[in-house]
N, C-alpha and C positions, 0 to 999 in steps of 0.2 A: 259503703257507698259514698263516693266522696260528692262535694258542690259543684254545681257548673259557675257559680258567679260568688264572689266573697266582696261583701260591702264594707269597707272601710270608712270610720266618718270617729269624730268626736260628737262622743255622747252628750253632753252638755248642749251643745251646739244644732244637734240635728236629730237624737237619737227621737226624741216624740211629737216632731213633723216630718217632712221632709222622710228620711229615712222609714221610718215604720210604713210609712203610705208605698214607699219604690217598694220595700219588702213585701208587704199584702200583697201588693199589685201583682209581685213576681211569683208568688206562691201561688195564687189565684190561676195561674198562668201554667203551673206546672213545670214551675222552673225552682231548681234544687239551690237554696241561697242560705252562705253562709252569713247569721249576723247574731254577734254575740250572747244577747240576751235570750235567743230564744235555741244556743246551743249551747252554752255555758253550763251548769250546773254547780249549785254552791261546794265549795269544798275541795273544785277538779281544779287544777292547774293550768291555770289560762295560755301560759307560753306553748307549751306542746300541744294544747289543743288546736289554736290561731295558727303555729304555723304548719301544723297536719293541714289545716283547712287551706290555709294560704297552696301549700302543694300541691293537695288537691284539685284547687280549683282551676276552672279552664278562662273566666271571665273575672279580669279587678275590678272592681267600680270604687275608686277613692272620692270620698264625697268633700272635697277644699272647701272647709269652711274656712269664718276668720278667726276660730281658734282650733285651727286643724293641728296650724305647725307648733304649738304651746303643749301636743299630746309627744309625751316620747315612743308610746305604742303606736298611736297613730303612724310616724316615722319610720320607729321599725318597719311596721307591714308595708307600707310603701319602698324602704329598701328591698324589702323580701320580694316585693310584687315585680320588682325592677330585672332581680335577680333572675328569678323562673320565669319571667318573660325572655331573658335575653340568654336561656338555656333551651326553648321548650321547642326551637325552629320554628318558628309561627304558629304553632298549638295553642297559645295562653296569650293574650294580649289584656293591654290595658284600656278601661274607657272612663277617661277623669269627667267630671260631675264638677264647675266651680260655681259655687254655690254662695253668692253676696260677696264674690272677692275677685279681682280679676286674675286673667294668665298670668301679669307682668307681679302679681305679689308671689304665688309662687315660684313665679321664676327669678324672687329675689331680688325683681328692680324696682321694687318697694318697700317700705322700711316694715311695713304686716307681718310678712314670715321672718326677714332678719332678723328682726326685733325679740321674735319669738324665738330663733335659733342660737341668737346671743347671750341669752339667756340660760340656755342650755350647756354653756361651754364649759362654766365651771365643775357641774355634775359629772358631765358625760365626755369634759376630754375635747379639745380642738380636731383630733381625728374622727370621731366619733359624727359630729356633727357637719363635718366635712362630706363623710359618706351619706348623710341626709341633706344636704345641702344639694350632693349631685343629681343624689334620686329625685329629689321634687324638681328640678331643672329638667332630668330628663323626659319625667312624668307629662309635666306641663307646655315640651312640644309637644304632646299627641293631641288631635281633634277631639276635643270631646261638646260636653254641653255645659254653656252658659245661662244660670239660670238668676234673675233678683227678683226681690219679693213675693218668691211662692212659697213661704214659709208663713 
């Protein structure tokens, strides 16, 4: 049985407010949500797990924090989420979450995610960060919700 929604977020940052409360909330609710910790299992191998689930799922919710673009899984799954969005013929959509950060940092017109993406070049290769660079751009035209200090 696959998710209807797959929450995306840095752990650090959001996994024990913010996130655990949207998750209860959605469960309580009867809504099938993927979210790491409580699908994980020690041992199992998180790539194939995340992106079964990422495919699976019919709802992204990337939760933009300010140390979202500092995760490189975070990244991935948002390429991924980008992907199967723009395969699924309006079946899977995305609904961004920017949570104490604004649209224009992930949209990279602010030095927040560049700073964080800059970072990443040496590890991960100018191309590499290239293709996360477009997904949070494209990510960060969609309407979603602005939220500060509900954490």
């Amino acid at each position: 049985m696959g998710f209807e929604v797959f929450l995306s977020f840095r752990g650090l940052d959001t996994r024990c407010n913010f996130t655990s409360c949207l998750h209860h909330e959605m469960v309580e609710k009867g809504i099938r949500v993927f979210k790491d910790d409580k699908e994980l299992q020690t041992g199992q191998k998180i790539e194939g797990k995340l992106l079964q689930a990422l495919n699976d799922s019919q709802i992204y919710i990337p939760i933009f924090s300010k140390g979202f673009a500092s995760s490189p899984w975070c990244l991935h799954e948002v390429v991924h989420m980008v992907n199967c969005t723009s395969k699924s013929e309006g079946k899977k959509q995305i609904l961004p979450v920017f949570l104490d950060v604004e649209t224009d940092d992930v949209k990279l017109k602010t030095n927040l995610y560049k700073d964080a993406l800059s970072n990443h070049k040496e590890k991960y290769g100018p191309d590499q960060v290239k293709c996360w660079e477009d997904a949070l751009v494209e990510v960060s035209t969609t309407v979603g919700w602005k939220l500060e200090g509900k954490v």
